[in-house]
PyMOL commands that place a pseudoatom at each C-alpha (Angstrom):
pseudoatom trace, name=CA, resn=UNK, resi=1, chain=A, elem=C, hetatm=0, pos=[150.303, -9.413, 63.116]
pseudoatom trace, name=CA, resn=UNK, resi=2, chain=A, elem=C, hetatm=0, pos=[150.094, -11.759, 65.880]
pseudoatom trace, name=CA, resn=UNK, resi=3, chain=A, elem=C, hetatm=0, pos=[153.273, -12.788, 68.236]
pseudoatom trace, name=CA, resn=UNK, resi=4, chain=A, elem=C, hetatm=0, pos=[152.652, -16.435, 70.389]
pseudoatom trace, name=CA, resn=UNK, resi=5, chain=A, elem=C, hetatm=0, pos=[155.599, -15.582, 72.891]
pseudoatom trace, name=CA, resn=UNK, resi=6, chain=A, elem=C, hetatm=0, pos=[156.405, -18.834, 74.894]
pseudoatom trace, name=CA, resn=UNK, resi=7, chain=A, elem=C, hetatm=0, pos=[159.160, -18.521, 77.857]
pseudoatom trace, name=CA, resn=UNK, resi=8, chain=A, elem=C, hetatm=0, pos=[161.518, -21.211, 77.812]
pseudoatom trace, name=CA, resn=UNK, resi=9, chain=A, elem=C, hetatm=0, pos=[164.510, -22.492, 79.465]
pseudoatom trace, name=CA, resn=UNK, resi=10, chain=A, elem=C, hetatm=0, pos=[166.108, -23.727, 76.097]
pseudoatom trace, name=CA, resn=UNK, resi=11, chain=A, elem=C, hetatm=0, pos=[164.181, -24.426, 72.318]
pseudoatom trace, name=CA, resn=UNK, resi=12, chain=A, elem=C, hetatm=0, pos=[165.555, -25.281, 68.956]
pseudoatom trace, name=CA, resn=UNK, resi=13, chain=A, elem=C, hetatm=0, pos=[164.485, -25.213, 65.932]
pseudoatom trace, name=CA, resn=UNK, resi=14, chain=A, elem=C, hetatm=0, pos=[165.641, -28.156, 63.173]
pseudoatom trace, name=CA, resn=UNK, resi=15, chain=A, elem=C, hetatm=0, pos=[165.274, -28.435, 59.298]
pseudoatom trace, name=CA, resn=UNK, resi=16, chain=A, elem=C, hetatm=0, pos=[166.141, -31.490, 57.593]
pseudoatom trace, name=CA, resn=UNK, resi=17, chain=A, elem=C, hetatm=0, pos=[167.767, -32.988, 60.954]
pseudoatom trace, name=CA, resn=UNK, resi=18, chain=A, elem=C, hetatm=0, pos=[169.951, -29.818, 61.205]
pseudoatom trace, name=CA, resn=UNK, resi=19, chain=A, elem=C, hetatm=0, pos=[169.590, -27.457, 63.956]
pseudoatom trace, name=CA, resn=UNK, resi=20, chain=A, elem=C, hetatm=0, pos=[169.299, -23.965, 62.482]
pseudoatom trace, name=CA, resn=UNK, resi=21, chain=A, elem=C, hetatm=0, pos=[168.434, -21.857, 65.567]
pseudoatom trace, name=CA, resn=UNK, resi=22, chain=A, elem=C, hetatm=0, pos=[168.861, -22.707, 69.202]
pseudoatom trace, name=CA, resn=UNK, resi=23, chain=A, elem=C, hetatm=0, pos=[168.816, -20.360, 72.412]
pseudoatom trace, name=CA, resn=UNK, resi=24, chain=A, elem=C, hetatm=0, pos=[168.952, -21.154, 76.219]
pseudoatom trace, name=CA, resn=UNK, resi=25, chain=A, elem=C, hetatm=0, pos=[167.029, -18.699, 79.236]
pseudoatom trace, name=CA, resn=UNK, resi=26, chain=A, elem=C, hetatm=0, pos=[164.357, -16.672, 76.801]
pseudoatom trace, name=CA, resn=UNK, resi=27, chain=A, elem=C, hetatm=0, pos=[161.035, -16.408, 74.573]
pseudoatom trace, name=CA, resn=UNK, resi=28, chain=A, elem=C, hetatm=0, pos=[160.007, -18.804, 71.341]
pseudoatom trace, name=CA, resn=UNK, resi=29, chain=A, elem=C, hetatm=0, pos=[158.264, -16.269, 69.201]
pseudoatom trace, name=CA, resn=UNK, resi=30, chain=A, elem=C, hetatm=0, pos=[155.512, -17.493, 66.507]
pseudoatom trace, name=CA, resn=UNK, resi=31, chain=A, elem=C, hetatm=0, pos=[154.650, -14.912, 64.157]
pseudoatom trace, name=CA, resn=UNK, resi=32, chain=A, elem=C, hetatm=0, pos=[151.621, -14.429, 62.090]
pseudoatom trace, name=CA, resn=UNK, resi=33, chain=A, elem=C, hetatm=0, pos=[151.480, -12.074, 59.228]
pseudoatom trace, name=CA, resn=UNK, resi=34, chain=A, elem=C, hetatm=0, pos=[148.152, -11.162, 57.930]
pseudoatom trace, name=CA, resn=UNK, resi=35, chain=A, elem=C, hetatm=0, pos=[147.490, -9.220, 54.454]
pseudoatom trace, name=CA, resn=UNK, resi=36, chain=A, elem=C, hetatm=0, pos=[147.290, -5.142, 55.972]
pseudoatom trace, name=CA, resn=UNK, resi=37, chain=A, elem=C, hetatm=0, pos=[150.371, -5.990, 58.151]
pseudoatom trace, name=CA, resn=UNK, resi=38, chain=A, elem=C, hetatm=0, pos=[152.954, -2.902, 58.273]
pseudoatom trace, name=CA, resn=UNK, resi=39, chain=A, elem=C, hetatm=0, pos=[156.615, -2.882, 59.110]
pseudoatom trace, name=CA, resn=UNK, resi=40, chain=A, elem=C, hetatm=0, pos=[155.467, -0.235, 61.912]
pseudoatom trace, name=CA, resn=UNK, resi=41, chain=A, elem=C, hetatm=0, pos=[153.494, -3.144, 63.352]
pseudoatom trace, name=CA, resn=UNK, resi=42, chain=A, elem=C, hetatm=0, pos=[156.393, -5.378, 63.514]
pseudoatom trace, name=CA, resn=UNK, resi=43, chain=A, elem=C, hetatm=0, pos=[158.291, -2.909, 65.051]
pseudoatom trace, name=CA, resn=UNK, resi=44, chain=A, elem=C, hetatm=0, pos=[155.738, -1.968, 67.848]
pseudoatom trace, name=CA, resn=UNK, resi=45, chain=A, elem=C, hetatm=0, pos=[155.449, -6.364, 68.454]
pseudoatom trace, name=CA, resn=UNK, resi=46, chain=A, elem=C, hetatm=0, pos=[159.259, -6.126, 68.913]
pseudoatom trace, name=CA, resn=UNK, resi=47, chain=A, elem=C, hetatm=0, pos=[159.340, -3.434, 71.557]
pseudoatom trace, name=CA, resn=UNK, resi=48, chain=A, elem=C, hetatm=0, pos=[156.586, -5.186, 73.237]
pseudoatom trace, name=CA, resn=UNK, resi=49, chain=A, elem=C, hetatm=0, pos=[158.253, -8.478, 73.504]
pseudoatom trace, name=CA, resn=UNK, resi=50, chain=A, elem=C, hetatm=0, pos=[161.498, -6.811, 75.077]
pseudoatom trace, name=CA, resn=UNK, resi=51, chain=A, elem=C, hetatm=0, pos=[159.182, -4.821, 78.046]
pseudoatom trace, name=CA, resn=UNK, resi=52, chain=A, elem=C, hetatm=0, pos=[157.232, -8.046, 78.557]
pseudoatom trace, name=CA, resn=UNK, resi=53, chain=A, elem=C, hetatm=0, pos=[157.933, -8.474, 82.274]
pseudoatom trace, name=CA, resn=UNK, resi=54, chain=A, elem=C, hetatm=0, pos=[157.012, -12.258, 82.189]
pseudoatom trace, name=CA, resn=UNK, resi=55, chain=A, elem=C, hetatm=0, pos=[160.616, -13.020, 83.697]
pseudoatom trace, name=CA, resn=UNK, resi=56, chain=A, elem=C, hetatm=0, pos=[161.431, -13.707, 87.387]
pseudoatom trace, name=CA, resn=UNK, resi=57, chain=A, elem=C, hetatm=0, pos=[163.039, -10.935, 89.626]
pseudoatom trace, name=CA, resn=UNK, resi=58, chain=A, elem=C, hetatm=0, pos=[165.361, -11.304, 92.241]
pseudoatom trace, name=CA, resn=UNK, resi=59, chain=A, elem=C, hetatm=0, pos=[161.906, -11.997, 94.711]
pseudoatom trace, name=CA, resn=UNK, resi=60, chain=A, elem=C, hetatm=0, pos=[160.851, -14.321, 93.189]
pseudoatom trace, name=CA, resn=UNK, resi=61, chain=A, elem=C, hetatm=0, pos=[157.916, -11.915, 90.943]
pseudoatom trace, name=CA, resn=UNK, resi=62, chain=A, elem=C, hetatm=0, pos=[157.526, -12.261, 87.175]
pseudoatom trace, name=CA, resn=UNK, resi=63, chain=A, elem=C, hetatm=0, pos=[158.856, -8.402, 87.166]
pseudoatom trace, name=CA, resn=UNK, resi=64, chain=A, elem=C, hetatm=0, pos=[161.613, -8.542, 84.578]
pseudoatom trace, name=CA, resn=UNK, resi=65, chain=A, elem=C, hetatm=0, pos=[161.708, -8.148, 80.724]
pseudoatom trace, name=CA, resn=UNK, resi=66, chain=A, elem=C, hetatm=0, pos=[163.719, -10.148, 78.338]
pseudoatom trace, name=CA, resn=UNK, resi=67, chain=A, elem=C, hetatm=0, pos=[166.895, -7.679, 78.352]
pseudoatom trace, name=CA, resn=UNK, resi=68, chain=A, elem=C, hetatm=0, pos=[166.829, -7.908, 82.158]
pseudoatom trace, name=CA, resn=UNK, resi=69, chain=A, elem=C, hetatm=0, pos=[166.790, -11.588, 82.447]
pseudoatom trace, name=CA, resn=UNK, resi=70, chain=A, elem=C, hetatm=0, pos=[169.508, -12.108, 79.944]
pseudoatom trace, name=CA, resn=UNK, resi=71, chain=A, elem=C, hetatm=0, pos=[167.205, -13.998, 77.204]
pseudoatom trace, name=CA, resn=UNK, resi=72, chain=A, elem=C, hetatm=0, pos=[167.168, -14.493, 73.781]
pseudoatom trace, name=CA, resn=UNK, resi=73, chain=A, elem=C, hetatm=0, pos=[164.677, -15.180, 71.187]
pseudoatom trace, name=CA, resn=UNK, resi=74, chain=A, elem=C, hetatm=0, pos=[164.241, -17.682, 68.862]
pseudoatom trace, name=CA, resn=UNK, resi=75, chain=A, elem=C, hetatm=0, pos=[161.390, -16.751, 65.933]
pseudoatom trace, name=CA, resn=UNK, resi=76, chain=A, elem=C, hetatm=0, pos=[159.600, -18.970, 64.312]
pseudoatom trace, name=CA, resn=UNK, resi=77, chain=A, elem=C, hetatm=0, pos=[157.260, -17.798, 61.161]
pseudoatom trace, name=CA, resn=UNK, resi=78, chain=A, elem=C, hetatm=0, pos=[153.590, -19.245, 61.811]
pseudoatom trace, name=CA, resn=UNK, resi=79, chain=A, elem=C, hetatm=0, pos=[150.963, -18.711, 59.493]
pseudoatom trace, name=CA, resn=UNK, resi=80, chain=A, elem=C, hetatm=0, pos=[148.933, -21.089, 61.079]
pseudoatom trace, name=CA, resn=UNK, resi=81, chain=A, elem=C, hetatm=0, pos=[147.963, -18.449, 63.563]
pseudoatom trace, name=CA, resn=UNK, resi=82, chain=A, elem=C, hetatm=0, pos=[145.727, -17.059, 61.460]
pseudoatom trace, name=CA, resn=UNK, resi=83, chain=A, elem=C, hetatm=0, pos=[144.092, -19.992, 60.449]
pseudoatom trace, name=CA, resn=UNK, resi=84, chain=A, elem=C, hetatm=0, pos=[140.163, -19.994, 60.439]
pseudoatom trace, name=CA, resn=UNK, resi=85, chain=A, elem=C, hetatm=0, pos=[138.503, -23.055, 62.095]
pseudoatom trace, name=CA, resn=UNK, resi=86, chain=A, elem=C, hetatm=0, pos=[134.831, -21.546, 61.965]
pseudoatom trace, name=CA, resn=UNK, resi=87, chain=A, elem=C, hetatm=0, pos=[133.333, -24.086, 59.871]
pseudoatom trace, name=CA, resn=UNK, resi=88, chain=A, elem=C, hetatm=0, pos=[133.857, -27.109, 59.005]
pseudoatom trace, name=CA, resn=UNK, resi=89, chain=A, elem=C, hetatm=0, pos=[137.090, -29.287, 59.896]
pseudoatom trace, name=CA, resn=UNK, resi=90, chain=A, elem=C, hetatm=0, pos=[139.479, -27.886, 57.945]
pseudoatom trace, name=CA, resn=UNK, resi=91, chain=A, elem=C, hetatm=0, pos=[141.065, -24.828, 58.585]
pseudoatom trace, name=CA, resn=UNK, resi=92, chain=A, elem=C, hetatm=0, pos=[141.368, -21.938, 56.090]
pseudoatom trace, name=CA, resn=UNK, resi=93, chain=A, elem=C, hetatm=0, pos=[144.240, -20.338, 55.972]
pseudoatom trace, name=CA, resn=UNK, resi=94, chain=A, elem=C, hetatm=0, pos=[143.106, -16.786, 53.480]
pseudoatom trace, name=CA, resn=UNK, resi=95, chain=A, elem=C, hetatm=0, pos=[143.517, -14.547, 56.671]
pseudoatom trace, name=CA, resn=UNK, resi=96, chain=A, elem=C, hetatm=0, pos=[147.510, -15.212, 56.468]
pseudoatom trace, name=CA, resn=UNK, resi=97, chain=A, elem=C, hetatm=0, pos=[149.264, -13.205, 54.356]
pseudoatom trace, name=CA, resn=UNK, resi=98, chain=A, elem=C, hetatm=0, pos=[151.149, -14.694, 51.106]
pseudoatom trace, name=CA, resn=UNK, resi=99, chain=A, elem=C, hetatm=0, pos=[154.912, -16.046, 51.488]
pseudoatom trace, name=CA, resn=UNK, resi=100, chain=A, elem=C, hetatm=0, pos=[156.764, -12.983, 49.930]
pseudoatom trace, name=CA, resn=UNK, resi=101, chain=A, elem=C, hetatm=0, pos=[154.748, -10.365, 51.914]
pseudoatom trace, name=CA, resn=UNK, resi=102, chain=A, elem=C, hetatm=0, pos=[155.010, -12.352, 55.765]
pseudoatom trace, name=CA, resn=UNK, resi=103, chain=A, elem=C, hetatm=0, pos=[158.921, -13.288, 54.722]
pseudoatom trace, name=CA, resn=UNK, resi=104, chain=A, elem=C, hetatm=0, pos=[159.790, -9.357, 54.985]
pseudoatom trace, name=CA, resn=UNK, resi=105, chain=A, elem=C, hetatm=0, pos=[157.773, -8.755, 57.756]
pseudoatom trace, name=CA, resn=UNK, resi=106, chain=A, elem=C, hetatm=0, pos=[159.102, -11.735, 60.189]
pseudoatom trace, name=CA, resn=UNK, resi=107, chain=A, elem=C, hetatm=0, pos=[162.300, -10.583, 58.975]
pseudoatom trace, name=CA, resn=UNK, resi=108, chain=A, elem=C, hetatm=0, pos=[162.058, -7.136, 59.792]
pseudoatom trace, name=CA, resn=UNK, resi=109, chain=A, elem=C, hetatm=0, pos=[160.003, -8.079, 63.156]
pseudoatom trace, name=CA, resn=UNK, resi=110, chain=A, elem=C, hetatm=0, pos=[163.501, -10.395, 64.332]
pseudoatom trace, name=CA, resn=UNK, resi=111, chain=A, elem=C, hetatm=0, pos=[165.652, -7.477, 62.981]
pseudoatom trace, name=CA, resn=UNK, resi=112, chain=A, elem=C, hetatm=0, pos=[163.875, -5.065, 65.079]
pseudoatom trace, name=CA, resn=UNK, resi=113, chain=A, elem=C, hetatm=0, pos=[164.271, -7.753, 68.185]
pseudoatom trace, name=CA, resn=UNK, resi=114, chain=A, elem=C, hetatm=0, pos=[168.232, -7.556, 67.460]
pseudoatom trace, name=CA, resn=UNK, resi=115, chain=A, elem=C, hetatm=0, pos=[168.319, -4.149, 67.265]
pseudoatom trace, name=CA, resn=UNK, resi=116, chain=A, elem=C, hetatm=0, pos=[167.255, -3.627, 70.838]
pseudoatom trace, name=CA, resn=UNK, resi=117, chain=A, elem=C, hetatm=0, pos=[170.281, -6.151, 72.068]
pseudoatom trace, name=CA, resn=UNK, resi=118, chain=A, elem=C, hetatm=0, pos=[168.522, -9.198, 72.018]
pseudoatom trace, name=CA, resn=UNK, resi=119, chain=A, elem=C, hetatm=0, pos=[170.236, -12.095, 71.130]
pseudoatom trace, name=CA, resn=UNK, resi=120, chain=A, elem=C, hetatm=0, pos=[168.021, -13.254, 67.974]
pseudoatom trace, name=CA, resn=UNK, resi=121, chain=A, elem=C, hetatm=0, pos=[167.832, -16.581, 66.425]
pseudoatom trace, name=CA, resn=UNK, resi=122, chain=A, elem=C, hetatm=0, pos=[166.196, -18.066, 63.879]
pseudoatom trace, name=CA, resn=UNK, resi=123, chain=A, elem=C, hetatm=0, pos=[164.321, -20.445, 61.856]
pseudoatom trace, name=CA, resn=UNK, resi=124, chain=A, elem=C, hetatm=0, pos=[164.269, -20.803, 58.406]
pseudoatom trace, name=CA, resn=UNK, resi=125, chain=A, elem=C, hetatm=0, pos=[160.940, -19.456, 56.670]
pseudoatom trace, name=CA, resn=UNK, resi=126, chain=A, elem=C, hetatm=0, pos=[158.640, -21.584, 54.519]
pseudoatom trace, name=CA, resn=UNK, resi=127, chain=A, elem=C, hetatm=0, pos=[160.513, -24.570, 55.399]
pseudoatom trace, name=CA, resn=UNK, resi=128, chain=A, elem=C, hetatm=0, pos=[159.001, -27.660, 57.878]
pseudoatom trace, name=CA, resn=UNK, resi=129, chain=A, elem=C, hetatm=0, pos=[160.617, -27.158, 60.983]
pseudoatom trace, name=CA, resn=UNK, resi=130, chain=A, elem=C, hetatm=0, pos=[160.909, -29.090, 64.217]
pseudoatom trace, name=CA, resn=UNK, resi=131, chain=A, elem=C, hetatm=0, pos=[160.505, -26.755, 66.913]
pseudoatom trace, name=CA, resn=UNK, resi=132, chain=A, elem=C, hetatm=0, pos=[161.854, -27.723, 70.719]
pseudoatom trace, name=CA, resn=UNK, resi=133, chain=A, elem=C, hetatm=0, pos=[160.341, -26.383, 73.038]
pseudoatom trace, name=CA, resn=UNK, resi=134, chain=A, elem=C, hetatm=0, pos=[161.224, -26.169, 76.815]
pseudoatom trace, name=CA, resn=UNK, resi=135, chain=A, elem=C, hetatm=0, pos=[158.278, -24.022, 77.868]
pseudoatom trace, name=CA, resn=UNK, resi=136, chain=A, elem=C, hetatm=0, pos=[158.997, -22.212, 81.609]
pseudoatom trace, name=CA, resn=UNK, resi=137, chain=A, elem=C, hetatm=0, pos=[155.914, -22.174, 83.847]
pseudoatom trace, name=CA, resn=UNK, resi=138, chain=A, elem=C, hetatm=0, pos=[154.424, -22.690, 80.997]
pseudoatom trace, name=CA, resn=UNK, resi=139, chain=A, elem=C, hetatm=0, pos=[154.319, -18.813, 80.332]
pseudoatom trace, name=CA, resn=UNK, resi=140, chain=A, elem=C, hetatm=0, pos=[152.448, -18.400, 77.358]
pseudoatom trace, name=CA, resn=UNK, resi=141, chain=A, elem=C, hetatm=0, pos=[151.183, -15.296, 75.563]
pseudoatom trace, name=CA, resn=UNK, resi=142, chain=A, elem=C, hetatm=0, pos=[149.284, -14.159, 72.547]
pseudoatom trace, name=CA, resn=UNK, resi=143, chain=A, elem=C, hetatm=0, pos=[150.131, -10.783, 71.651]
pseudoatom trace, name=CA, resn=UNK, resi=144, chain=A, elem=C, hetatm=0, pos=[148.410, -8.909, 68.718]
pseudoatom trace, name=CA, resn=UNK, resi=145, chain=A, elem=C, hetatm=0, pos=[148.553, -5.535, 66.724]
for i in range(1, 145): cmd.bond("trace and resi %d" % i, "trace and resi %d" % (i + 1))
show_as sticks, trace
zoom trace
């Protein structure tokens, strides 16, 4: 499973001109779901994501986590992160896993985000989605498990 955490100041996330999932102050989370995936996994990525200390502090350091900062999350189901660019010029996507196993899992991963008091938003899976992002720094991070 791989997690693309972006911090933002704002993002959204539209399908079919409608705005399904929007947050202010937080992370954009792509997720990746690959064929041995576990719900464990998801779970770990969650708790990672939360103790991420990729937030200013009161000095001025990145030295607070999501909770600390006041963020929320928007996720965003990728499969494209797993995409395979070795050879040739276009990418191969058999490293992702198929729609009905990666659904559950980003699912369970954004459930497991909410249960720790994150404010969790959404966008909708399998569908094209515009994705607005505000990126902070940029702060970007790949995160993996």
């Amino acid at each position: 499973m791989r997690v693309l955490v972006q911090r933002v100041s704002e993002a959204s996330v539209s399908v079919d001109g409608a705005v399904v999932g929007a947050i202010g102050r937080g992370v954009v989370l792509l997720v990746g779901v690959t064929h041995d995936d576990t719900a464990a996994q998801a779970e770990w990525l969650a708790r990672k994501v939360v103790g991420l200390r990729i937030f200013e502090d009161a000095a001025g350091k990145m030295n607070a986590g999501l909770l600390d900062a006041d963020g929320a999350a928007l996720v965003i189901s990728q499969f494209t992160l797993y995409a395979d660019a070795r050879k040739g010029r276009r990418p191969s996507f058999t490293d992702a896993a198929p729609p009905e196993v990666a659904e559950l899992l980003v699912d369970h991963f954004a459930q497991a985000l909410a249960q720790t008091g994150v404010g969790v938003q959404s966008g909708r899976f399998g569908a094209h989605m515009l994705v607005e992002i505000h990126n902070d720094g940029p702060v970007t991070i790949l995160l993996e498990r």
